[in-house]
C-alpha positions, 0 to 999 in steps of 0.5 A: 626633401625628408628630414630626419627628426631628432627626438629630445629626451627631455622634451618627451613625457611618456605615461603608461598604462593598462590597455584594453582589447587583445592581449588577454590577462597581460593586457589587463594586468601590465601597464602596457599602454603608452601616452607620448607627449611632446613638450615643444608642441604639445603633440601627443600620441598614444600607442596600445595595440602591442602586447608588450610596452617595449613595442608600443613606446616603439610605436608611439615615437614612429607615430610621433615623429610622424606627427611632427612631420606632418605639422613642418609640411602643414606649415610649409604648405602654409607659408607657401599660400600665403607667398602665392596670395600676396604675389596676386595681390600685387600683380597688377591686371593687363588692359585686356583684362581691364577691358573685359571688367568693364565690358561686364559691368556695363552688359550688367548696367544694361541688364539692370536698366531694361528692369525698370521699364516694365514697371511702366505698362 
């Protein structure tokens, strides 16, 4: 179940930069490093590994979209927990089990109650 995510224009904002490590003097003078903001959700990711800045705005939307992904999954996993936990809210306990509540409770009462005899001696 993969969707293609649409990437809007006009909810992007990319910012450029100078990068640091590889590259040598290209890197050190050349904004080659991008910053991809999305707008909707406030998602940013940056991108500086490449030589060039063509190749990291490549990278940065890859990365972007994979973040937005990533985000629908989280949500949807979420709703789904929250489905299964109000389904065992609801459901209501056998009388077998029932039965086994209250065979526990009353082998605890009991515990409990041979405690106090030995305050006696």
């Amino acid at each position: 179940m993969k969707k293609d995510i649409q990437l809007k224009e006009e909810d992007l904002v990319e910012e450029f930069s100078r990068s640091g490590g590889r590259g040598g003097q290209n890197v050190q003078k050349v904004e080659t490093r991008v910053v991809l903001r999305h707008l909707p959700t406030g998602i940013t990711v940056v991108a500086q590994e490449e030589r060039f800045r063509e190749a990291n705005r490549i990278r940065a939307r890859k990365r972007l979209v994979e973040a937005l992904m990533e985000r629908e999954r989280r949500i949807r996993l979420a709703k789904a927990a929250e489905r299964s936990q109000e389904r065992s809210r609801k459901a209501k306990r056998s009388r077998g089990t029932k039965r086994e509540l209250v065979e526990g409770k009353r082998k605890r009462a009991k515990i409990k109650e041979g405690r106090g005899k030995w305050k006696d001696f």
